[in-house]
Every structure is written in C-alpha cells, then in structure tokens.
KOLKENU-836579 format. One record per residue: x, y, z of N, C-alpha, C, CB in turn; residue number from 1. Coordinates in nm, 2 decimals. Last residue first. Glycine has a CB too. Example, Ala and Ser with C-alpha at 12.3 -4.5 7.8 and 13.67 -1.06 7.14 Angstrom:
% residues 2
+--------+--------+--------+--------+--------+--------+--------+--------+--------+--------+--------+--------+-----+
|    nc1 |    nc2 |    nc3 |   cac1 |   cac2 |   cac3 |    cc1 |    cc2 |    cc3 |   cbc1 |   cbc2 |   cbc3 | seq |
+--------+--------+--------+--------+--------+--------+--------+--------+--------+--------+--------+--------+-----+
|   1.28 |  -0.22 |   0.71 |   1.37 |  -0.11 |   0.71 |   1.29 |   0.00 |   0.79 |   1.41 |  -0.06 |   0.57 |   2 |
|   1.32 |  -0.57 |   0.78 |   1.23 |  -0.45 |   0.78 |   1.32 |  -0.33 |   0.78 |   1.13 |  -0.45 |   0.90 |   1 |
+--------+--------+--------+--------+--------+--------+--------+--------+--------+--------+--------+--------+-----+
END
This chain:
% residues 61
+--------+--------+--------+--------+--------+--------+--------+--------+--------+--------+--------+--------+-----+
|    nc1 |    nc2 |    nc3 |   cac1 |   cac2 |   cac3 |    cc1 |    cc2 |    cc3 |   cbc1 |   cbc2 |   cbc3 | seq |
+--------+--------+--------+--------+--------+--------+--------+--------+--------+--------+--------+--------+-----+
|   3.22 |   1.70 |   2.36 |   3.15 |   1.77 |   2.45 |   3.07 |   1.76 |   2.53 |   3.13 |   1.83 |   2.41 |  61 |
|   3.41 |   1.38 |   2.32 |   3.32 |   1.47 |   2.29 |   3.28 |   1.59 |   2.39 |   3.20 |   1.39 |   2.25 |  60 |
|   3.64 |   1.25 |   2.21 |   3.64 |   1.34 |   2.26 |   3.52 |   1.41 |   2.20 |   3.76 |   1.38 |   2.25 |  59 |
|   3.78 |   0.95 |   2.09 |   3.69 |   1.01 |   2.06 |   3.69 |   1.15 |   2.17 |   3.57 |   0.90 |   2.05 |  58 |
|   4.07 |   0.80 |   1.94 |   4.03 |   0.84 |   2.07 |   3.92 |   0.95 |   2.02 |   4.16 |   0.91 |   2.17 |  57 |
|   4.17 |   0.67 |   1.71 |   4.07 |   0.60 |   1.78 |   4.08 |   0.65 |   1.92 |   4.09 |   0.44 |   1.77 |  56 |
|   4.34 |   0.74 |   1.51 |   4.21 |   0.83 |   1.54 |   4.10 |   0.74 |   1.61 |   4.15 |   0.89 |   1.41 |  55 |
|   4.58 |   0.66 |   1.41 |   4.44 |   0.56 |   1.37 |   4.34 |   0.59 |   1.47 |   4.45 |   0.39 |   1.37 |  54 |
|   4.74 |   0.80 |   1.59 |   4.75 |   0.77 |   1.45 |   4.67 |   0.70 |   1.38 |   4.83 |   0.72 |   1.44 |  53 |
|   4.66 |   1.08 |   1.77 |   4.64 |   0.88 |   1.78 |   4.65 |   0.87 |   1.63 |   4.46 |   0.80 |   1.84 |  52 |
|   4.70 |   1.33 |   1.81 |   4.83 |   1.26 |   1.77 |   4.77 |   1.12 |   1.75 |   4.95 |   1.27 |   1.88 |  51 |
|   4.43 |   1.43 |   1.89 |   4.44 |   1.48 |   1.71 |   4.60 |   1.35 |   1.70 |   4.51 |   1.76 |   1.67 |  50 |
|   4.37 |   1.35 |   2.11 |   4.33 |   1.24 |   2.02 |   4.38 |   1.31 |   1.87 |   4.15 |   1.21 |   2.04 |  49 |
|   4.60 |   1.52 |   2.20 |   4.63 |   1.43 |   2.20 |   4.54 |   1.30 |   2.12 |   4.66 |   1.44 |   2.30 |  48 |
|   4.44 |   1.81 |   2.17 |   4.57 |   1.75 |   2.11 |   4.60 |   1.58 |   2.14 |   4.70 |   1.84 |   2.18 |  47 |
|   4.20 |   1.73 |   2.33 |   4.18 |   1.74 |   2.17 |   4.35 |   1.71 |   2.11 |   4.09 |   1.93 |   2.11 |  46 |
|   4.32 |   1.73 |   2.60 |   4.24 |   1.60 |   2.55 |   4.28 |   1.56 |   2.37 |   4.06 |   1.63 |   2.57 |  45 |
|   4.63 |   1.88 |   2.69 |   4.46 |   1.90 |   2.60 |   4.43 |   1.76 |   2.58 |   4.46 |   1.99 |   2.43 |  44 |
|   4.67 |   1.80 |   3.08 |   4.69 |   1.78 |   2.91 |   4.55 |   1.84 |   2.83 |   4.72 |   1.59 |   2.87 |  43 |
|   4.63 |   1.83 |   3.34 |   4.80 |   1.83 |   3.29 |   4.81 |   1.82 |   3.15 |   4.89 |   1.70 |   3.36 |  42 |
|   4.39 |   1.87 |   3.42 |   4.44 |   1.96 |   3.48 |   4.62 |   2.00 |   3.39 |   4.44 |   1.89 |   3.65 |  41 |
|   4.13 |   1.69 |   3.28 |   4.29 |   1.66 |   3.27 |   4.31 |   1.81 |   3.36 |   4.38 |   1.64 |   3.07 |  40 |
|   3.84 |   1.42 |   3.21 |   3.86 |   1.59 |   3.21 |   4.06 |   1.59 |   3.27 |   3.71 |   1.70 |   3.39 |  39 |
|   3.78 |   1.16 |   3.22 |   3.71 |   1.27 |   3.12 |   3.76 |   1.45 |   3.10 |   3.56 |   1.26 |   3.18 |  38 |
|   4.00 |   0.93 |   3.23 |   3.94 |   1.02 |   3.30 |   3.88 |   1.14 |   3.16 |   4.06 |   1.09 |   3.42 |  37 |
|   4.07 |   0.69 |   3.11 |   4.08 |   0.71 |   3.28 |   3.98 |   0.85 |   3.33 |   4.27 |   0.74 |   3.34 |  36 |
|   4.05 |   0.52 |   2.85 |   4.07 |   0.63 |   2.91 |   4.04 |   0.61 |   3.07 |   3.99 |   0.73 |   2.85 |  35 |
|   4.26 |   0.25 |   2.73 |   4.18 |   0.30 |   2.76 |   4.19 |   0.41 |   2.82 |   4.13 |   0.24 |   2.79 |  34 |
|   4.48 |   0.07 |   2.43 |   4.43 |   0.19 |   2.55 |   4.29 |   0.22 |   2.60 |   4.46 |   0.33 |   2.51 |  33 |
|   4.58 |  -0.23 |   2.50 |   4.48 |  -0.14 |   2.44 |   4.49 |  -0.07 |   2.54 |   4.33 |  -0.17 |   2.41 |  32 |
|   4.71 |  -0.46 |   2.55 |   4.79 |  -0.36 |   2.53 |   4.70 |  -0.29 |   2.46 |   4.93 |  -0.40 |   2.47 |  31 |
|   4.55 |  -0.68 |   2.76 |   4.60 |  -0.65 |   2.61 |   4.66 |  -0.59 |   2.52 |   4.56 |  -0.66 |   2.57 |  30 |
|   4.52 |  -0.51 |   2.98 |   4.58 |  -0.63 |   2.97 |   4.63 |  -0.69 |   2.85 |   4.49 |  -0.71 |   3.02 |  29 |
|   4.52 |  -0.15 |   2.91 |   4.47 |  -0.25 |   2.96 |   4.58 |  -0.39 |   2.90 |   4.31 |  -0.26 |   2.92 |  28 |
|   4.72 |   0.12 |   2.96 |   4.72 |   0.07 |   2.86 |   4.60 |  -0.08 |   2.93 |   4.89 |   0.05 |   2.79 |  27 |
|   4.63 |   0.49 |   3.03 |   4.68 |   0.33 |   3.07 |   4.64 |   0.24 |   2.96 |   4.62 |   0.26 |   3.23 |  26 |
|   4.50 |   0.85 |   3.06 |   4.50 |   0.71 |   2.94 |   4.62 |   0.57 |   3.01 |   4.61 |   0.79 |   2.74 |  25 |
|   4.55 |   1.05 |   3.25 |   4.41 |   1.04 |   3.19 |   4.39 |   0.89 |   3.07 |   4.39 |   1.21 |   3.09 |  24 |
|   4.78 |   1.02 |   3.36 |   4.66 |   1.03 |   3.44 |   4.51 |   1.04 |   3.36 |   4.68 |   1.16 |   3.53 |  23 |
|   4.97 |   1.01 |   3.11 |   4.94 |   0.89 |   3.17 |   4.80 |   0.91 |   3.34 |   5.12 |   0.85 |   3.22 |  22 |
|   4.97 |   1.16 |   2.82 |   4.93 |   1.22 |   2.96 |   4.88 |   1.07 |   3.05 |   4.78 |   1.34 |   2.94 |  21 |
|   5.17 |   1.06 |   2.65 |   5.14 |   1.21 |   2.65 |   5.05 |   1.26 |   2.80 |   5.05 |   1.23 |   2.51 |  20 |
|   5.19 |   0.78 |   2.71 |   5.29 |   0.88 |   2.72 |   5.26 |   1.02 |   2.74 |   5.36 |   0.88 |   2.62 |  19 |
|   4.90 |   0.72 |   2.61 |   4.95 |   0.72 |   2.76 |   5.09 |   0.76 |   2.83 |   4.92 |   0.59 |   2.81 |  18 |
|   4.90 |   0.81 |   2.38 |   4.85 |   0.88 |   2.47 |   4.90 |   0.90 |   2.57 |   4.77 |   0.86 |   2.49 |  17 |
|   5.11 |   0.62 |   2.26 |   5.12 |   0.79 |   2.26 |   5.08 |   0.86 |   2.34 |   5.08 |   0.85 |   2.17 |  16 |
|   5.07 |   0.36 |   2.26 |   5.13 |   0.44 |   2.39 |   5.15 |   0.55 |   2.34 |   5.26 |   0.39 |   2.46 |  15 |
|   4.99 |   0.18 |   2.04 |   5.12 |   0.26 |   2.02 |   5.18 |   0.32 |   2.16 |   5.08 |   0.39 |   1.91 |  14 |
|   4.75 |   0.02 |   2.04 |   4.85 |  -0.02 |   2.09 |   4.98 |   0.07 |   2.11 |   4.88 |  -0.13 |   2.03 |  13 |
|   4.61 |   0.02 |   1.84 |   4.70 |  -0.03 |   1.77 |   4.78 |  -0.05 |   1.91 |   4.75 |   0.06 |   1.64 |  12 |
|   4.21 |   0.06 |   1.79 |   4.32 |   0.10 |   1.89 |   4.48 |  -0.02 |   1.85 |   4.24 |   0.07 |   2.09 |  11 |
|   3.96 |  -0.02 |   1.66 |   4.09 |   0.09 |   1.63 |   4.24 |   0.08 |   1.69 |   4.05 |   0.22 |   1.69 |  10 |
|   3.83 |  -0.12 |   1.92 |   3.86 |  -0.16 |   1.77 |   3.99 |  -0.14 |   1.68 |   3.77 |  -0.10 |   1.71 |   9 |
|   3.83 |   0.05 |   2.15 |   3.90 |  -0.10 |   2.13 |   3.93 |  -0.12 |   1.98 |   3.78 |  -0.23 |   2.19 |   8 |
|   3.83 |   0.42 |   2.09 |   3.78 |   0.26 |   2.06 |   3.83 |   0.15 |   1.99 |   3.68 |   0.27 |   2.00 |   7 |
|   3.79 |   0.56 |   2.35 |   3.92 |   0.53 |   2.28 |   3.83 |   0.37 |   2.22 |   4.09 |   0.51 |   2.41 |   6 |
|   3.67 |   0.86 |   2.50 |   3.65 |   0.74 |   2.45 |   3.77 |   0.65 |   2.35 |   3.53 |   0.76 |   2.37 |   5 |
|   3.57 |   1.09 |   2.70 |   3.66 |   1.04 |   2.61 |   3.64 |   0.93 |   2.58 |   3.76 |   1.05 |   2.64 |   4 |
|   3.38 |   1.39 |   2.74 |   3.34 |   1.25 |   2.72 |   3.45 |   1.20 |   2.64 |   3.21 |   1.23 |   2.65 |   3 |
|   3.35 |   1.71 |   2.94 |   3.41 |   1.61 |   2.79 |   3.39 |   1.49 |   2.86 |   3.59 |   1.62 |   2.71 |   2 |
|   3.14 |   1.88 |   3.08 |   3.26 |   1.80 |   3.09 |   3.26 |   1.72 |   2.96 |   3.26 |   1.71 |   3.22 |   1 |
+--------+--------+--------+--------+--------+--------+--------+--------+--------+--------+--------+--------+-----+
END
C-alpha cells in the first residue's frame, strides 16, 4: 500500500487535491492540506501529487 504525505511546509493552500479527490485529501484549520487516506478506489494518487504546484504531496510505495 502507498504512503501519502503532503508536507505542511510546502503546502500553499490551493485545493487541487482536495478538488481532485476529496475522500483521500481535506483541507485542515489553516487551510493546509492533508491526506486522509493511503489508497483511493476514485483517483490516481501519482496524478494528482504530479498537479500540486509546489510538489508538496509525497507518494511512496
């Protein structure tokens, strides 16, 4: 199973992810994304950390 990661640091806030697949990404209290889930039935993981515009969603194997 993949390992997602979105890191605080990086993270701008944009909602792409969590547009692109809202069961796997939500935005927290501060308008950072975080992930929800390691694996998706409704999205590629890899496409969507390839759209984070400052490549702060990690996806490992």
């Amino acid at each position: 199973m993949a390992k997602v990661t979105v890191d605080v640091n990086a993270c701008i806030g944009c909602g792409l992810c969590v547009n692109a697949c809202p069961d796997c990404f939500s935005m927290d209290d501060n308008g950072i994304a975080k992930s929800k889930a390691n694996s998706c039935q409704n999205c590629n993981l890899d496409d969507i950390a390839a759209q984070c515009p400052v490549n702060a969603i990690l996806v490992e194997d």
